[in-house]
C-alpha positions as CSV (number, residue, x, y, z in Angstrom):
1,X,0.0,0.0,0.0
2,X,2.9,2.5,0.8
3,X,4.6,1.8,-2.3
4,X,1.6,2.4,-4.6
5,X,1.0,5.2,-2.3
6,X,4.5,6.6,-3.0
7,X,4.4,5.4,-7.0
8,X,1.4,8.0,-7.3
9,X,3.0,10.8,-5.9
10,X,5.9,10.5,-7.7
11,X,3.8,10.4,-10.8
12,X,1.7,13.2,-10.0
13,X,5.2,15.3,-9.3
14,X,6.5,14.7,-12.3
15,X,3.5,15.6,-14.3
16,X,3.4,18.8,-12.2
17,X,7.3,19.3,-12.6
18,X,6.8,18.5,-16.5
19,X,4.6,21.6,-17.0
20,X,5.2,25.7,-16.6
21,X,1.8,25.8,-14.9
22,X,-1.6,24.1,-14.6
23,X,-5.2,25.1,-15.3
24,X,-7.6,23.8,-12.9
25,X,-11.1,23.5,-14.5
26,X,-14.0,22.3,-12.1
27,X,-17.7,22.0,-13.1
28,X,-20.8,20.6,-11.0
29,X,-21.9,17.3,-11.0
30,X,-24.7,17.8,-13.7
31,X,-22.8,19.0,-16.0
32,X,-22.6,15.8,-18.3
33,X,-19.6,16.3,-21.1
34,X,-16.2,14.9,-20.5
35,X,-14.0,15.9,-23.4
36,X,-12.5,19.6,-22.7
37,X,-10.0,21.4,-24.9
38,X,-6.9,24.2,-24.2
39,X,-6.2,26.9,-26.8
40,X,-3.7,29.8,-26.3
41,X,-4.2,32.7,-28.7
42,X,-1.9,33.6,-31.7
43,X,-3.6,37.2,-33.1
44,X,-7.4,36.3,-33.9
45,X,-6.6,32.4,-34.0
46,X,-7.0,30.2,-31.0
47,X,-4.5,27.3,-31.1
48,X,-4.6,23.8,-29.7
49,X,-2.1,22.7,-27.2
50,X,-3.8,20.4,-24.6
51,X,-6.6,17.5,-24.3
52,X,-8.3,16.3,-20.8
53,X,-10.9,14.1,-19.6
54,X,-13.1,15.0,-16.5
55,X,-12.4,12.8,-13.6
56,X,-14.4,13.9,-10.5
57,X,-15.6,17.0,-12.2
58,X,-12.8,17.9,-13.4
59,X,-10.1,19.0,-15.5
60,X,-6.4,19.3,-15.2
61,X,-4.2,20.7,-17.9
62,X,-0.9,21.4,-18.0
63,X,0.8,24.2,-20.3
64,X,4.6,23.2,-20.6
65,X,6.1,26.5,-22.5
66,X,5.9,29.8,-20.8
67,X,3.0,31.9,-21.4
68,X,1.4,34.9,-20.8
69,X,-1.8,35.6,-22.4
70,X,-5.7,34.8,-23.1
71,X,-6.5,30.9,-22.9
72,X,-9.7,29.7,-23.7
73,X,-11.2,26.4,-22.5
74,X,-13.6,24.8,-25.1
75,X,-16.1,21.6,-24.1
76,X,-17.2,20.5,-27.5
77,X,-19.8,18.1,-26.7
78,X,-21.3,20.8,-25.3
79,X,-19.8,23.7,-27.8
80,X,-19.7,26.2,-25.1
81,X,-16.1,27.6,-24.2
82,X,-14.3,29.5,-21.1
83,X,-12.2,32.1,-21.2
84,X,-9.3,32.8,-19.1
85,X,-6.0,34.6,-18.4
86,X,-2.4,33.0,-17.2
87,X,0.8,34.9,-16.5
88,X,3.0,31.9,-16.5
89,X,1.2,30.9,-13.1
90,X,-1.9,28.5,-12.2
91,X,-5.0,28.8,-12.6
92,X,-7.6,27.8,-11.1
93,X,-12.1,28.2,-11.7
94,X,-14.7,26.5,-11.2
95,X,-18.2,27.3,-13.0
96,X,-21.9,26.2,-12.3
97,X,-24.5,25.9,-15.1
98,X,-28.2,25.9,-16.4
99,X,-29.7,23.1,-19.0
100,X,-25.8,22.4,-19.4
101,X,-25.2,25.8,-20.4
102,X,-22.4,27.7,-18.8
103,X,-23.9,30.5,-16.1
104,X,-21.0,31.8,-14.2
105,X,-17.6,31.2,-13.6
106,X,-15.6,32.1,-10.1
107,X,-12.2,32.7,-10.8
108,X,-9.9,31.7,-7.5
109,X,-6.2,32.7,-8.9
110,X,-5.4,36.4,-8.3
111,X,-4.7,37.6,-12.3
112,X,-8.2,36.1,-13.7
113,X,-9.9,37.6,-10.5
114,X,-8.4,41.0,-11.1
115,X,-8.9,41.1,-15.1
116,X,-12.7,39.9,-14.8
117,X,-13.4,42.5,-12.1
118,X,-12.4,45.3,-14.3
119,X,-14.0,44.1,-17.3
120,X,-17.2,43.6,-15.3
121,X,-16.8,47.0,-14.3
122,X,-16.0,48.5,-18.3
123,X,-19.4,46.7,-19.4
124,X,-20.7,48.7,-16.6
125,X,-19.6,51.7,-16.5
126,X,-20.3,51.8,-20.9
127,X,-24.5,50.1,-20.1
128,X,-25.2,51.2,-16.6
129,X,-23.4,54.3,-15.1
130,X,-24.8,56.7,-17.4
131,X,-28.6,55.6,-16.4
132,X,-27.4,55.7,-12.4
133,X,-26.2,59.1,-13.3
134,X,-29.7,60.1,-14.6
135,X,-31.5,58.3,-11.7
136,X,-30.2,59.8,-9.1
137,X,-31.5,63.3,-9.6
138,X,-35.0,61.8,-8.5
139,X,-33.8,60.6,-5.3
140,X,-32.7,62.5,-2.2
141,X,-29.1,61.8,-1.2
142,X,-29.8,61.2,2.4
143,X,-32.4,58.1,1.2
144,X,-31.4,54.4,2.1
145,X,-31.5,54.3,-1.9
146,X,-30.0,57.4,-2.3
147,X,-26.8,56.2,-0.5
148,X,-26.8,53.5,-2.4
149,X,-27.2,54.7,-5.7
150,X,-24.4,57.2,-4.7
151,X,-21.9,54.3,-3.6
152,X,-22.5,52.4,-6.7
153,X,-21.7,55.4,-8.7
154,X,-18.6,55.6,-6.4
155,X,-17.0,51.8,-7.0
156,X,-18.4,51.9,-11.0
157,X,-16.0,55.6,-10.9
158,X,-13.4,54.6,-8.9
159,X,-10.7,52.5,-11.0
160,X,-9.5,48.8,-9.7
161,X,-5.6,49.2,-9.2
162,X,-3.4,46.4,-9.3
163,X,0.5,46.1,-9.6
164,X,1.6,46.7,-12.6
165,X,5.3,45.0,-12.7
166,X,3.8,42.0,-10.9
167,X,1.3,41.3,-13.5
168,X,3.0,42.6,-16.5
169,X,0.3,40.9,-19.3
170,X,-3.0,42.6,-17.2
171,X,-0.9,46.2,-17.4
172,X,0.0,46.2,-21.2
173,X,-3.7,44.5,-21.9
174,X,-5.5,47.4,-20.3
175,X,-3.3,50.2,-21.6
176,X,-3.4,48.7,-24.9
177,X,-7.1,48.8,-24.5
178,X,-7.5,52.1,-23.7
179,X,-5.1,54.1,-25.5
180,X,-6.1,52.0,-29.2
181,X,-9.3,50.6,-28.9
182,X,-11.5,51.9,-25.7
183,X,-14.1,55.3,-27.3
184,X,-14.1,58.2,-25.0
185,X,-15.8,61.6,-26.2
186,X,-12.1,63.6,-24.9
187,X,-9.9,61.0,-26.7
188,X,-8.7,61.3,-30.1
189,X,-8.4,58.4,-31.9
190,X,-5.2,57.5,-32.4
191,X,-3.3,57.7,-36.1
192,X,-2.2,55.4,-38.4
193,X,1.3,56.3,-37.9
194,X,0.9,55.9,-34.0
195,X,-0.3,52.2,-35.0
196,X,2.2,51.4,-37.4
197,X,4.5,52.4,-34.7
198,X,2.9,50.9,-32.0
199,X,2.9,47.8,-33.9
200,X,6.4,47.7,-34.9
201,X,7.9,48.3,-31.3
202,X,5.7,46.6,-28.9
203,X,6.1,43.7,-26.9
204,X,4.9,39.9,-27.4
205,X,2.1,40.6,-25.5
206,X,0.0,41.8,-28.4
207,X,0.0,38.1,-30.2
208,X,-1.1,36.7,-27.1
209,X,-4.0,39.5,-26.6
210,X,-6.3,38.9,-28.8
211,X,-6.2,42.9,-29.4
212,X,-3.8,42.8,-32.7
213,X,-7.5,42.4,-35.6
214,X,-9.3,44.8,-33.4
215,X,-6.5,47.5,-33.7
216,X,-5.6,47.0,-37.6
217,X,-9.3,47.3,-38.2
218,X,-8.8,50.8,-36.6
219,X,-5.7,51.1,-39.1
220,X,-8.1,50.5,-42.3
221,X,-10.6,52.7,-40.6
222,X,-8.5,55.5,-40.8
223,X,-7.9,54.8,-44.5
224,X,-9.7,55.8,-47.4
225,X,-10.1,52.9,-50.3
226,X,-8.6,54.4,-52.6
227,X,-5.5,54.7,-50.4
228,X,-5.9,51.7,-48.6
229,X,-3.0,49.8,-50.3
230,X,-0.5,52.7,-50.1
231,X,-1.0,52.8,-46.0
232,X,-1.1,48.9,-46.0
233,X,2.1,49.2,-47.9
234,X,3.8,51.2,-45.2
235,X,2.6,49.3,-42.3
236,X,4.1,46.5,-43.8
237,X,7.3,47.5,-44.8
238,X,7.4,49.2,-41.0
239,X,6.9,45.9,-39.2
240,X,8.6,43.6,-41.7
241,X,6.8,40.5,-43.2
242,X,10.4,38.7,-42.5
243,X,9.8,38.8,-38.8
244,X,7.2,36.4,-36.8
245,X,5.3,39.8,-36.2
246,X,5.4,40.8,-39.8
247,X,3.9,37.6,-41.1
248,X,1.4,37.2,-38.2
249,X,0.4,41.3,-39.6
250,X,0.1,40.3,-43.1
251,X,-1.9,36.7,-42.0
252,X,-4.6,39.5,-39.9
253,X,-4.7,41.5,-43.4
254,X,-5.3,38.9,-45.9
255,X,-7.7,37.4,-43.7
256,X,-9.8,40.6,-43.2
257,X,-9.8,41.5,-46.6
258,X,-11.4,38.3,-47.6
259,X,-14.2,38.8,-45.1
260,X,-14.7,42.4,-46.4
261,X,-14.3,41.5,-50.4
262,X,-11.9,43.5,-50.8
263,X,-10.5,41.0,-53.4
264,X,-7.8,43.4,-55.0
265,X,-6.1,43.5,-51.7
266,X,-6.3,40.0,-50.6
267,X,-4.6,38.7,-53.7
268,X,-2.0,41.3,-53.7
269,X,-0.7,40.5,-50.1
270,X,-1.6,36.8,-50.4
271,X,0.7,36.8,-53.4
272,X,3.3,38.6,-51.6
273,X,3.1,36.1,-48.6
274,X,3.7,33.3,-51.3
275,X,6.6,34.7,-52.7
276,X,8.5,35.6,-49.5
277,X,11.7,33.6,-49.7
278,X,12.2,33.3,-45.7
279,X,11.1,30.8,-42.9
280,X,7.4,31.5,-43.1
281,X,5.7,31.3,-39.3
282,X,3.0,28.5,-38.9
283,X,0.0,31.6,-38.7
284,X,0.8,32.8,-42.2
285,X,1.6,29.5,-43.5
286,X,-2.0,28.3,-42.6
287,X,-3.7,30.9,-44.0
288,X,-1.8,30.5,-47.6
289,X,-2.6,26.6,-47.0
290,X,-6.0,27.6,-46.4
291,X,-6.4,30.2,-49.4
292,X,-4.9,27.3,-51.9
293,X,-7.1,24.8,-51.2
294,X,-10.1,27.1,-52.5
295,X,-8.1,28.6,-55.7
296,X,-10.2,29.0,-58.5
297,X,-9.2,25.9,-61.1
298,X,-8.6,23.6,-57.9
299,X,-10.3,20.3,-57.0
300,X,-12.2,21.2,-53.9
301,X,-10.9,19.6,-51.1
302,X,-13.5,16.4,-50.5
303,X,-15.8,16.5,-46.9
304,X,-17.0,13.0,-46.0
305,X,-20.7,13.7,-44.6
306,X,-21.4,12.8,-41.2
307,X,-25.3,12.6,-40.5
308,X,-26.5,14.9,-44.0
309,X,-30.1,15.0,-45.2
310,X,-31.5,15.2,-48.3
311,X,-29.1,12.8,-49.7
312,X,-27.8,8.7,-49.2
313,X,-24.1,9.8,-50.7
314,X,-21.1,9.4,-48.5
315,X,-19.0,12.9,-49.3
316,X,-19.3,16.0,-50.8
317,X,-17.5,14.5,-54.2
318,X,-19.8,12.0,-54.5
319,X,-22.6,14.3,-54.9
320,X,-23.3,14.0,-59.1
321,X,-24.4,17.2,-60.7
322,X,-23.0,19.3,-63.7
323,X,-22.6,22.3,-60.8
324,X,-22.8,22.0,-57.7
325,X,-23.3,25.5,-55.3
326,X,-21.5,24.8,-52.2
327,X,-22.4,27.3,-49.3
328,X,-20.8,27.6,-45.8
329,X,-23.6,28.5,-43.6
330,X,-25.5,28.6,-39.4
331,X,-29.3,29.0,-38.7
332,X,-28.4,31.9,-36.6
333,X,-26.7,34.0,-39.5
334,X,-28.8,36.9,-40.5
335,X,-27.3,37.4,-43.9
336,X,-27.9,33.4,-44.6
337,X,-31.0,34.0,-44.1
338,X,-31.4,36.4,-46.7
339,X,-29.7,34.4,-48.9
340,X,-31.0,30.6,-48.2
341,X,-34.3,32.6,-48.7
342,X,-34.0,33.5,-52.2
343,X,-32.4,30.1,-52.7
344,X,-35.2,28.2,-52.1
345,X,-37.4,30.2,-54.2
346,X,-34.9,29.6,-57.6
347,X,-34.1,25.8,-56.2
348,X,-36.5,23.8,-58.9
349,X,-34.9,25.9,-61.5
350,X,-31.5,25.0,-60.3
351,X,-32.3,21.0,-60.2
352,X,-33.7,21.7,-64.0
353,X,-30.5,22.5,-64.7
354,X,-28.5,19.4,-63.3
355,X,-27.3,22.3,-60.4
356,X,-27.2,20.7,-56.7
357,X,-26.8,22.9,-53.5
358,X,-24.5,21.2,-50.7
359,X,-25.0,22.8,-47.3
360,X,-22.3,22.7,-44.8
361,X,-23.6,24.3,-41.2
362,X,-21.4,26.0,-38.9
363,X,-24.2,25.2,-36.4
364,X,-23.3,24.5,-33.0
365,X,-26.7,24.1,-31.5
366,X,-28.6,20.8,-32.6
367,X,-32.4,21.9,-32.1
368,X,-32.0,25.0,-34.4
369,X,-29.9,23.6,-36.9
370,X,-32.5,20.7,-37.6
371,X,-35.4,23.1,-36.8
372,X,-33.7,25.3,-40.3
373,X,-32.8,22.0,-42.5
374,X,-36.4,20.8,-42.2
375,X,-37.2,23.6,-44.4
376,X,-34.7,23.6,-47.0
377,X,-34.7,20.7,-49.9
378,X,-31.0,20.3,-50.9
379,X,-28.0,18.2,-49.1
380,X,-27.2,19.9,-45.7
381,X,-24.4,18.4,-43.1
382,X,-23.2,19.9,-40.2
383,X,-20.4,18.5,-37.0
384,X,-22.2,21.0,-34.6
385,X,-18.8,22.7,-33.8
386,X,-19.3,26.2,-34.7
387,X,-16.6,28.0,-36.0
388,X,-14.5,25.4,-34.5
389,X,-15.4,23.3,-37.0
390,X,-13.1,21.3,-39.8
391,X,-14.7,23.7,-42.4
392,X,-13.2,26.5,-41.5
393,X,-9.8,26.1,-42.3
394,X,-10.9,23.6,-45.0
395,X,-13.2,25.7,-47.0
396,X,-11.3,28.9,-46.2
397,X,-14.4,30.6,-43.8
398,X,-14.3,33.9,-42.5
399,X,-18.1,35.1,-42.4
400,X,-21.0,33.3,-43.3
401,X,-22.0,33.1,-45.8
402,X,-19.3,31.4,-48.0
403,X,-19.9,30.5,-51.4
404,X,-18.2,28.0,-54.0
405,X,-19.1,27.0,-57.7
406,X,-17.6,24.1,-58.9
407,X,-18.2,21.6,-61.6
408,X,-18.9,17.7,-62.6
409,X,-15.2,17.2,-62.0
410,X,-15.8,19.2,-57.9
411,X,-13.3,21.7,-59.6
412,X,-13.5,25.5,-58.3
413,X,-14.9,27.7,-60.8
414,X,-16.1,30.8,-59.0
415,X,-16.3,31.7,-55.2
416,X,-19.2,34.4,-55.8
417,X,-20.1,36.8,-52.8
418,X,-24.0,36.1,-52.8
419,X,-26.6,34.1,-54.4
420,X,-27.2,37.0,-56.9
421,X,-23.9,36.6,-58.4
422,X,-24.2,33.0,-58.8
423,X,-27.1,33.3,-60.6
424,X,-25.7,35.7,-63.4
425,X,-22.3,33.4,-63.1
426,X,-24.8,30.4,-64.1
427,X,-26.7,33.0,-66.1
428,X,-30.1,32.1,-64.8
429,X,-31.1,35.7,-64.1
């Protein structure tokens, strides 16, 4: 008994000492998924690193290279997620829920406390200050509610201080916040030469932040479109697309001007990220991966269907038509709905033509993505992972929705931007 007693210990040392720090993840007993998932943060992408099972409700990772940064904790059986903070150190939450949804999370390591509390209090101060500001005028200030009212205002006003050199990610996440992304009515918003310098000389911190897409959309804010490429130009050239940072930059920019159509721009810098003759980072090289396997003239990389309707084939080349539409799509996407809408109004005139429409959901709730394929008569398949699912990275997805043509031979002939396009490509209008 001593010996097993001492073999387990030493085990659970060593998988302690093996790691830079642990995240602690505890849940209550109804909460019924097992499988749970680790991502740090590279820019806008979340990136695997760890696996666990729940064993007595819950889970243990560990992260084994230093970071400091946003983490996110993703349950896919579930498709809910958790997002935390770690500055190289443990952490350590525990959350309750409702109908298996996540309801709150209590945070018990000091950095996720402290960053938690003062976003809490920025979503309140931006929804609910102003009104207490407002309601206090009809209430005297001597009034068990007027006190009240007037100590809320007080801790909403009064800023959370923390120290700054002992949690160096919190203090460069805040300021970052506020000095490029946070609106104030006495702030000026910053310039696209305070970016591009900002960029080019700040720490590491701004990969791991998940702030670097929401401050280069502040860039091309700035910009003009018919100067957009000149400023993108500089920016570029100013952080170097030889460096990690560089080619993380131009990953961001390709990416958002895909979402946005800005089709010009995306193959110009896509072009330039495939002609670069240095080490490439794994972020850029992904997103040229990505862009090639949807190249117009391609075959279309093959999907084998999980649980589709509409249809008894296996995979997405199997499906026989002289065109096939493929669109990337959710039941909770506004501008699908627009689109699916006019779809199924032109369908029968699409079947006369030998056209077939393949549906691949980025659903992640069950009930609403069956409720919506009930309605609609082509093939539809989904893996209920959201935007964590395969398709993404597959099929090239930014927004939904995505569109491909492609022909008897599932090559790529068009990636149109809406169903209004596809019929003058097809010239059914």
């Amino acid at each position: 008994m001593k010996r097993k007693l001492l073999q387990t210990t030493l085990l659970l040392l060593s998988y302690f000492a093996s790691a830079q720090f642990t995240i602690k993840v505890e849940s209550p007993k109804d909460f019924s998924f097992n499988e749970a998932y680790l991502y740090t943060v590279n820019g806008s992408k979340d990136i695997l690193i760890d696996k666990a099972e729940k064993k007595n409700n819950t889970w243990l990772f560990q992260v084994k290279n230093s970071y400091l940064g946003l983490l996110k904790v993703y349950f896919p059986q579930a498709n809910t997620s958790l997002n935390l903070v770690s500055e190289n150190k443990n952490v350590d939450l525990k959350f309750s829920v409702k109908n298996n949804k996540v309801q709150q999370i209590d945070y018990y390591d000091e950095v996720n406390n402290i960053f938690y509390s003062i976003q809490d209090q920025q979503k309140k101060r931006e929804q609910i200050l102003p009104a207490l500001y407002q309601i206090q005028n009809f209430y005297k200030e001597n009034s068990d509610f007027g006190v009240a009212l007037k100590n809320e205002v007080s801790n909403l006003s009064a800023d959370i201080v923390f120290d700054s050199d002992k949690h160096p990610f919190l203090s460069y996440y805040f300021k970052t916040y506020q000095n490029f992304l946070q609106e104030s009515v006495s702030k000026k918003n910053p310039t696209n030469d305070e970016i591009i310098s900002f960029l080019n000389n700040t720490q590491n911190y701004l990969e791991t932040s998940s702030l670097l897409k929401p401050i280069l959309m502040v860039f091309l804010s700035n910009t003009s479109r018919s100067s957009l490429g000149d400023e993108v130009d500089k920016l570029l050239t100013a952080v170097n697309v030889e460096t990690p940072r560089g080619q993380t930059i131009l990953s961001e920019l390709i990416e958002i001007f895909n979402v946005y159509s800005i089709k010009d721009l995306k193959e110009k810098y896509l072009t330039e990220a495939k002609n670069l003759k240095c080490t490439i980072n794994d972020r850029l090289a992904n997103t040229i991966k990505s862009n090639a396997n949807t190249e117009i003239g391609k075959i279309i990389p093959n999907n084998t269907f999980l649980n589709p309707v509409n249809t008894k084939v296996k995979s997405l080349h199997d499906v026989k038509a002289d065109k096939k539409i493929i669109i990337l799509w959710s039941s909770t996407c506004s501008h699908c709905e627009k689109e699916i809408g006019e779809m199924v109004l032109q369908y029968n005139k699409l079947k006369e033509k030998n056209i077939e429409v393949v549906g691949l959901s980025l659903d992640s709730d069950a009930k609403s993505y069956s409720d919506k394929v009930k309605m609609l008569p082509w093939i539809n398949d989904t893996e209920l992972k959201g935007w964590y699912s395969s398709y993404v990275d597959t099929y090239n997805v930014h927004a939904t929705p995505t569109f491909y043509i492609v022909d008897a031979k599932n090559k790529i002939i068009a990636n149109p931007d809406n169903f209004s396009e596809i019929l003058e490509l097809l010239q059914l209008k």
